[in-house]
C-alpha positions as CSV (number, residue, x, y, z in Angstrom):
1,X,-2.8,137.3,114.8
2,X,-1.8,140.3,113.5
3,X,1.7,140.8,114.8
4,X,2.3,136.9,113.3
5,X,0.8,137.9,110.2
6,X,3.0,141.2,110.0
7,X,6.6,139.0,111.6
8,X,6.0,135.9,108.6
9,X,6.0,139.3,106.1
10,X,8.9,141.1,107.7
11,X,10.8,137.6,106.9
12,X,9.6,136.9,103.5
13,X,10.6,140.2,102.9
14,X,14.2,139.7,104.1
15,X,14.5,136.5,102.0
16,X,13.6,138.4,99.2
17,X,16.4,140.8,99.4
18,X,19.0,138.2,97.7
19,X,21.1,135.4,98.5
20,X,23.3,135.6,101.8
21,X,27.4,136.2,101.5
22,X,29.5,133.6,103.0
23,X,32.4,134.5,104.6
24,X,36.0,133.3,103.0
25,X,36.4,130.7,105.9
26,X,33.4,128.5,105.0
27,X,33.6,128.7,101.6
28,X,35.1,125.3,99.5
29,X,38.1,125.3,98.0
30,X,38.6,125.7,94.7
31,X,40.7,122.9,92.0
32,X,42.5,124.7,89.7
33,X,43.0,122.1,86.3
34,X,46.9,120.8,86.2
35,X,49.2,122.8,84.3
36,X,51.2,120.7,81.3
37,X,54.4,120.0,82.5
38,X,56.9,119.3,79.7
39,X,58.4,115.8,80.1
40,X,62.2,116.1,80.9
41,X,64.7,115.3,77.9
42,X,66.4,111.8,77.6
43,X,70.2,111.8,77.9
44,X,72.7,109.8,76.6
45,X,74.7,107.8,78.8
46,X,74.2,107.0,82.4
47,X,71.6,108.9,84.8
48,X,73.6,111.9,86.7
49,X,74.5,111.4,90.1
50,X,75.5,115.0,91.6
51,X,76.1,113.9,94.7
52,X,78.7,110.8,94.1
53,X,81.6,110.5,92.3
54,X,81.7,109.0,89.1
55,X,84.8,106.3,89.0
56,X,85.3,103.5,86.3
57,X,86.2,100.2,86.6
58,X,87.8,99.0,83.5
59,X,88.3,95.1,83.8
60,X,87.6,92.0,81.6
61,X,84.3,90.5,82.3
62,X,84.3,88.3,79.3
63,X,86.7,86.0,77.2
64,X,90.3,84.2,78.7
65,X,90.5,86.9,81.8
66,X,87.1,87.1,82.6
67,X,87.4,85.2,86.0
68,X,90.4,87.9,87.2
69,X,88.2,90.8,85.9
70,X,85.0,89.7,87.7
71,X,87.3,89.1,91.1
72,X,88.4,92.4,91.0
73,X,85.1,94.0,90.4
74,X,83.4,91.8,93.4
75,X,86.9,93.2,95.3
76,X,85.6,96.8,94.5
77,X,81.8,96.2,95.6
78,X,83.0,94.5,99.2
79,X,85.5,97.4,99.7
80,X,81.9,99.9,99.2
81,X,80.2,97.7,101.8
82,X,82.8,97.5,104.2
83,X,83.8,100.9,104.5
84,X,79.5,101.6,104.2
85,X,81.1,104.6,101.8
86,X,78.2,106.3,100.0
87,X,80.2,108.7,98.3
88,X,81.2,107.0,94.8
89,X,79.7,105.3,92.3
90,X,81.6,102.6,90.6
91,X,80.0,101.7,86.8
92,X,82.4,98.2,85.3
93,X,82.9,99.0,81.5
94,X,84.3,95.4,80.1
95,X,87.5,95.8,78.3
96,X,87.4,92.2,76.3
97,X,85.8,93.7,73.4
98,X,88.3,96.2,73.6
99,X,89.9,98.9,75.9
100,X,89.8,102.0,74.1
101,X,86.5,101.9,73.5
102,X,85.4,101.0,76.9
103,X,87.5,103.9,78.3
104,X,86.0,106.4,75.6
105,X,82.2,105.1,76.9
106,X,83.5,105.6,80.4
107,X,84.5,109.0,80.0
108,X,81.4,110.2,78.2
109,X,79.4,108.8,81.2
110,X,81.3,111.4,82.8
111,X,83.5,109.4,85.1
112,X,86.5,111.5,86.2
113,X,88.8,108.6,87.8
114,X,89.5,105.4,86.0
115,X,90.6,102.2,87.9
116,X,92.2,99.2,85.5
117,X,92.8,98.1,83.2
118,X,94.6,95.0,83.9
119,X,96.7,94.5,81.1
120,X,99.9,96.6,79.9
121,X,98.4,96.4,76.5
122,X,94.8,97.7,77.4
123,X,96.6,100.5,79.8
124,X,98.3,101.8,76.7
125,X,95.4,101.9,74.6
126,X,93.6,103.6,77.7
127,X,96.3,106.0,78.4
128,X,96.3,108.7,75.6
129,X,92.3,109.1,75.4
130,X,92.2,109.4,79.3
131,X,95.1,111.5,79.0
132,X,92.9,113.5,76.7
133,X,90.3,114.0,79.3
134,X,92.8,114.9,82.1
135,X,91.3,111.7,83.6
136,X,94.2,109.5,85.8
137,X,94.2,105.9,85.7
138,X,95.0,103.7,88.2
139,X,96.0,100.5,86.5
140,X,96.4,96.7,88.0
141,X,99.1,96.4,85.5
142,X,102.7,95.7,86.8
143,X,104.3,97.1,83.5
144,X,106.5,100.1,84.4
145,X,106.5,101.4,80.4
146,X,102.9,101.9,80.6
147,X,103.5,104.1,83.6
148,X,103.9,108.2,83.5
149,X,101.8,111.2,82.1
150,X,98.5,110.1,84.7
151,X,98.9,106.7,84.4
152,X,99.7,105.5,88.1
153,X,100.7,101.2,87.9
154,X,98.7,99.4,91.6
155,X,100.4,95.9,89.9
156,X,103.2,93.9,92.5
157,X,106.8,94.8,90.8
158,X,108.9,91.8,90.4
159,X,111.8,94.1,90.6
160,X,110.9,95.4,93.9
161,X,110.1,92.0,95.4
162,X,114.2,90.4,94.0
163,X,115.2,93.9,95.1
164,X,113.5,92.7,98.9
165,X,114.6,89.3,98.6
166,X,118.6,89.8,97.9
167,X,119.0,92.4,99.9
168,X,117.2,90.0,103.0
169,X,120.0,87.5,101.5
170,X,123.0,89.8,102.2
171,X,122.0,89.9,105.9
172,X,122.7,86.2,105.9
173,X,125.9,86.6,104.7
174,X,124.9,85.1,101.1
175,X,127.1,87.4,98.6
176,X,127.4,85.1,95.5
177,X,124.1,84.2,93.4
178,X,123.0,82.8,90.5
179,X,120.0,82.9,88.0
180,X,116.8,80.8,86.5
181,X,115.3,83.2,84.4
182,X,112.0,82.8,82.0
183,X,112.5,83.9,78.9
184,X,110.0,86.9,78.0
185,X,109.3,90.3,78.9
186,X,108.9,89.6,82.6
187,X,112.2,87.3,82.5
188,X,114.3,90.5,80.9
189,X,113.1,92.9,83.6
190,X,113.5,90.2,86.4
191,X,117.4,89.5,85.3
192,X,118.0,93.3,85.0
193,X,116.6,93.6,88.4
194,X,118.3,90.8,90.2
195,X,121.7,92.5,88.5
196,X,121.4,95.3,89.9
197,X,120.0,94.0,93.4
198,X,122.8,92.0,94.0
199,X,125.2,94.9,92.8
200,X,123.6,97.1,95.0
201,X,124.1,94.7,98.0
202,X,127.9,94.3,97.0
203,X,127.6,90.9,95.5
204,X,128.2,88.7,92.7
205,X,126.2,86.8,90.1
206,X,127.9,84.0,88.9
207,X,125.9,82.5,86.3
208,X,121.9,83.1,84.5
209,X,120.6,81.0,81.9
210,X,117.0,81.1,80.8
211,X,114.7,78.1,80.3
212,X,111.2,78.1,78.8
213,X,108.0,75.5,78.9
214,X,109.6,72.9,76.9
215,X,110.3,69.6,78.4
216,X,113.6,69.5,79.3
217,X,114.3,73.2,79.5
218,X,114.8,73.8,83.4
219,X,116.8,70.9,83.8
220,X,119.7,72.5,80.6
221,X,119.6,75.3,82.2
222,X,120.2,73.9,85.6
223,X,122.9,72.1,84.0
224,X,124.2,75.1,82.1
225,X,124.8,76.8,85.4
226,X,128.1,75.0,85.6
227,X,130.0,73.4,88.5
228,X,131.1,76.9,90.4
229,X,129.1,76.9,93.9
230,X,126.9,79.3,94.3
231,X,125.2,80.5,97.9
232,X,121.0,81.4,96.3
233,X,119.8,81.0,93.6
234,X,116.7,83.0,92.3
235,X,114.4,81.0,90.2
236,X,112.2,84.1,88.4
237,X,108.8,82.5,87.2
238,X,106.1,80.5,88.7
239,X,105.8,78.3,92.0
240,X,104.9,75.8,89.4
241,X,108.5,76.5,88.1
242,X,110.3,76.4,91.3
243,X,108.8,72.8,91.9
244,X,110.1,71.7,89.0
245,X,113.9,73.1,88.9
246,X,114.6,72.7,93.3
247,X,115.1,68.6,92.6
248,X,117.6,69.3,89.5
249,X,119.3,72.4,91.6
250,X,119.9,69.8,94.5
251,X,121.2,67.4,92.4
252,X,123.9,69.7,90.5
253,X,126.9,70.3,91.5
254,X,126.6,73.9,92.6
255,X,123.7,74.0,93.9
256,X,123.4,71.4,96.7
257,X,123.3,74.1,99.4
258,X,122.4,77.0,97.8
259,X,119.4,79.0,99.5
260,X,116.3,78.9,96.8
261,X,115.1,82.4,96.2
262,X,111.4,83.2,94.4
263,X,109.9,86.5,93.6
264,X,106.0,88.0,93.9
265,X,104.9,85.2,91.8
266,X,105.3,82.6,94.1
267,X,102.7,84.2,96.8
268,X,99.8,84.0,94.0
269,X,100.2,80.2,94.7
270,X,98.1,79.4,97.2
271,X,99.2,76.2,98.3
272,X,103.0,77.1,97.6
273,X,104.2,76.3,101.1
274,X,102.9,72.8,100.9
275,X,105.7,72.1,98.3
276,X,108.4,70.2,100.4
277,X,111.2,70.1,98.0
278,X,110.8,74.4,98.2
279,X,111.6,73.8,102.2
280,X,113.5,76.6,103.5
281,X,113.3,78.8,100.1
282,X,112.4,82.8,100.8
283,X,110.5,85.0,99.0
284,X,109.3,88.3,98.9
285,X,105.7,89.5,98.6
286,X,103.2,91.8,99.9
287,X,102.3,91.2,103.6
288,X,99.1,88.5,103.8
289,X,98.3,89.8,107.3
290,X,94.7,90.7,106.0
291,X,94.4,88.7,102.9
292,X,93.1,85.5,104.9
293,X,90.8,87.5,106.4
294,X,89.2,88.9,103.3
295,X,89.6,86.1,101.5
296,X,87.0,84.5,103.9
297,X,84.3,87.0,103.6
298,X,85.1,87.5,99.8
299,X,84.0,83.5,99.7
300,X,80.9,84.0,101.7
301,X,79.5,86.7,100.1
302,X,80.4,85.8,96.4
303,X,80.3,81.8,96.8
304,X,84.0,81.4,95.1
305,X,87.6,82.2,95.9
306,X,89.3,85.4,95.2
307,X,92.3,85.9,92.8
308,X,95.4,86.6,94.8
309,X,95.5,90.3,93.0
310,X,91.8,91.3,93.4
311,X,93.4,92.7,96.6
312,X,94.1,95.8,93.9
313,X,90.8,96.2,93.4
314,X,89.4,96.5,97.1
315,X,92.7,98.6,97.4
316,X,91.9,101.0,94.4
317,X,88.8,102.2,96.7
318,X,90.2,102.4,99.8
319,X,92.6,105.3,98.4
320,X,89.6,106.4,96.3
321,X,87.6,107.1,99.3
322,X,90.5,108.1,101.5
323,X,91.3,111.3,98.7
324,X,87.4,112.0,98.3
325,X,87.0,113.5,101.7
326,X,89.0,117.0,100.3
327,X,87.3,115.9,96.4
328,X,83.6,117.7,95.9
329,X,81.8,115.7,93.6
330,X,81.3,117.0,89.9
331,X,85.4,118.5,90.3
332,X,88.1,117.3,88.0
333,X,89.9,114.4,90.3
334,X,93.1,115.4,92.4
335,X,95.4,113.7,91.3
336,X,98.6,115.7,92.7
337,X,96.8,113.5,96.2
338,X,98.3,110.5,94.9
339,X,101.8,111.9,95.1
340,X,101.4,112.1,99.2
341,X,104.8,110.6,100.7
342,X,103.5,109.3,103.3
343,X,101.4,106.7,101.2
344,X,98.2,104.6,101.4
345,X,97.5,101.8,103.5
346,X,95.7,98.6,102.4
347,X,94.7,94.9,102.3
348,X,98.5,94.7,100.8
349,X,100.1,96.5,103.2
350,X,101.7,100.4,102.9
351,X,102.8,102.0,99.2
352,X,102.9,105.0,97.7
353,X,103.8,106.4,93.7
354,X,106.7,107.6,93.3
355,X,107.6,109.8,90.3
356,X,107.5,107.1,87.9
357,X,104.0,106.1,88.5
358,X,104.7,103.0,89.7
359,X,103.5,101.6,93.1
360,X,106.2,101.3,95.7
361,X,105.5,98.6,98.6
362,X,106.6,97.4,101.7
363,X,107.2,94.4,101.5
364,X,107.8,91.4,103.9
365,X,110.0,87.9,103.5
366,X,108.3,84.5,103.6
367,X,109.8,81.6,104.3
368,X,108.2,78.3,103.0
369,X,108.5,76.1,106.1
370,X,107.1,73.1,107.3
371,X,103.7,72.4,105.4
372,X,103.2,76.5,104.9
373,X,105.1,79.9,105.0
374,X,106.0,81.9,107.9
375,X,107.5,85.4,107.9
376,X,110.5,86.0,108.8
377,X,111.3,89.5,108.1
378,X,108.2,92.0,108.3
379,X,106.9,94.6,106.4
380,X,107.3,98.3,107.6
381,X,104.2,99.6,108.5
382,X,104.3,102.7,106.4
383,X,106.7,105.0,105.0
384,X,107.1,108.0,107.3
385,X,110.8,109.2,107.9
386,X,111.4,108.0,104.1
C-alpha cells in the first residue's frame, strides 16, 4: 500500500510540473487570414492575347455588301479550322458605317496586320491611318491606284485575265480583234488593257465601242462595230452581258465567226457555262480546281453558298499563317515576307506581289462547252524559274 500510495504521488507530481511540448510534426496547421489583392485595372479595347497574333478583318457586315462581307469572314473562320492554326486571332471590325474608323478601332486593339477592305474607296480611306501605324493591308480590292506604300491589292485583275486571254488567242492564230467595252472605271482599264495585250501579242484591234445598261445599248454598239471581220471579240463586263450581245455579234456582219472572249468576271457566274449562245467562247480566270471542293464544305458548315471572291478571304490566312511561323507574336508584322518571288499558293491557285502591290496570278483558260466549262489551257503551278 505504500509503494501505490508513494507511485500515484510520484505522478501527480509529474502532472504538476506543466503542460507537455508537442513536437512540430503533430502539431495543426496554422490559416493565416487572405492578404487584399488589388483587383486588376480595366483596359480599353479587346482582352490581350500574348500568345496569338492580332489580325483584322475589315469587311462589310451591314448595309448593300453585307452578304460579300459576311462570306469572306465565314471564308476566314473555315481557313482557321482547316488548317487547326491556333496561332492568330482574327477580330471583323464592319466597315459599312465607315472604314476609317473601323481601321483606327482595329489598330488601337493592337492588331498589327489588316485584311480588307473590299472596296477601292474604303482601302483609300484605310491606307494612310494604317500607313501611320506601319500596319500593311491586304485588301480584296482589285483597284491598282489604291495599291503601293503597304497596301498589297488580293482582288482578280481584269487586266491580267484579257492579258491571259489574248495572248491564249494568238496561239490560235487569231491576230485581229475587236472590243465591247462597259463604260466606267473598270471599262477604261479593261480597253487599255486589251490595247496593249493585243499589241504585245503583235496584233490588231480593229474597232471598240462602249455600251451601257440602257435598252438598246449592246446591240448600237454591236452595230457600230462596222462591217470589217474581225477573228475575237472581247466582250469586258458581266456574263449577264455576254448573253445579251453573242445573238447581236452573230448576226452582224463581222462577227459571224469571230471567237467570243470574256474576262475574270465571267467565272463569278456560276451557271455561266449553261449559257448555249456563249458555246465555244474562252475566258480567263483563276484555276477552280479547289473552289468546288470548298464551296461544298463552306455550304455545310454555314448553311448558304459562298461568293465566288470569298476565296480571298480563306486565302488571306493561308499566307497569314504561312509568314507567322518566322513572325513572334507581339512583333511589328514582316511585311518584306510578302515580297517572296516564289509566291503563295491557295484555293485560287499560285500569285505573288510584285512591286506595285498588286497580286499577280496564274491563271488558266476556260472554255464554255457543252452545258459547262472545261479548261483548256492550265494554270502554272507556281512561279519558280520566273
Amino acid at each position: 500500500m505504500r509503494f501505490v500510495a508513494l507511485a500515484m504521488a510520484a505522478a501527480l507530481a509529474a502532472c504538476s510540473t506543466g503542460p507537455r511540448i508537442i513536437p512540430d510534426a503533430e502539431r495543426p496547421p496554422v490559416i493565416e487570414a487572405p492578404r487584399p489583392v488589388a483587383p486588376r485595372p480595366i483596359a480599353p479595347g479587346l482582352p490581350q492575347d500574348i500568345a496569338r497574333h492580332r489580325v483584322a478583318l475589315l469587311v462589310p457586315l451591314t448595309g448593300p455588301n453585307a452578304g460579300v462581307g459576311t462570306s469572306l469572314s465565314n471564308a476566314t473562320q473555315l481557313a482557321i479550322l482547316d488548317t487547326k492554326s491556333d496561332v492568330l486571332r482574327i477580330t471583323t471590325y464592319d466597315t459599312a458605317p465607315g472604314a476609317a474608323n473601323a481601321a483606327s478601332q482595329a489598330i488601337a486593339d493592337g492588331n498589327t496586320l489588316i485584311l480588307g477592305p473590299l472596296l477601292a474607296d474604303d482601302a483609300r480611306e484605310v491606307a494612310p491611318i494604317a500607313r501611320r501605324a506601319r500596319v500593311p493591308v491586304l485588301s480584296f480590292s482589285n483597284d491598282a491606284s489604291v495599291a503601293g506604300n503597304g497596301t498589297y491589292l488580293l482582288g482578280y485583275s481584269p487586266a491580267q485575265s484579257i492579258e491571259r486571254v489574248v495572248e491564249y488567242a494568238k496561239t490560235s492564230g487569231i491576230t485581229q480583234f475587236a472590243g465591247l467595252i462597259p463604260t466606267g472605271l473598270y471599262g477604261e482599264r479593261a480597253s487599255t488593257a486589251l490595247l496593249r495585250s493585243v499589241e504585245g501579242t503583235g496584233g490588231k484591234v480593229l474597232a471598240m465601242e462602249t455600251f451601257d445598261s440602257r435598252p438598246g445599248s449592246m446591240t448600237n454598239a454591236v452595230t457600230k462595230l462596222g462591217r470589217v471581220p474581225y477573228q475575237a471579240i472581247l466582250i469586258a463586263g458581266s456574263g449577264g452581258s455576254a448573253v445579251t450581245a453573242a445573238p447581236v455579234i452573230r448576226r452582224s456582219p463581222g462577227g459571224k465567226t469571230a471567237r467570243i472572249l470574256g474576262t475574270e468576271l465571267w467565272n463569278t457566274d456560276s451557271g455561266i457555262g449553261g449559257n448555249a449562245v456563249l458555246n465555244g467562247a474562252w475566258f480567263a480566270s483563276v484555276p477552280d480546281n479547289y473552289y468546288r471542293q470548298y464551296a461544298t464544305k463552306y455550304r455545310a458548315r454555314f448553311g448558304a453558298a459562298p461568293y465566288r471572291m470569298s476565296t480571298l478571304g480563306y486565302d488571306a490566312v493561308l499566307l497569314t499563317i504561312r509568314i507567322a511561323r518566322d513572325w513572334r507574336p507581339g512583333d511589328a508584322f514582316p511585311e518584306g515576307r510578302l515580297m517572296e518571288r516564289e509566291g503563295f499558293a491557295g484555293l485560287d491557285g499560285a500569285f505573288r506581289f510584285g512591286g506595285d502591290g498588286v497580286a499577280e496570278r496564274a491563271l488558266e483558260v476556260q472554255e464554255i462547252r457543252g452545258g459547262q466549262t472545261v479548261t483548256v489551257s492550265t494554270a502554272p503551278q507556281n512561279f519558280r524559274g520566273n
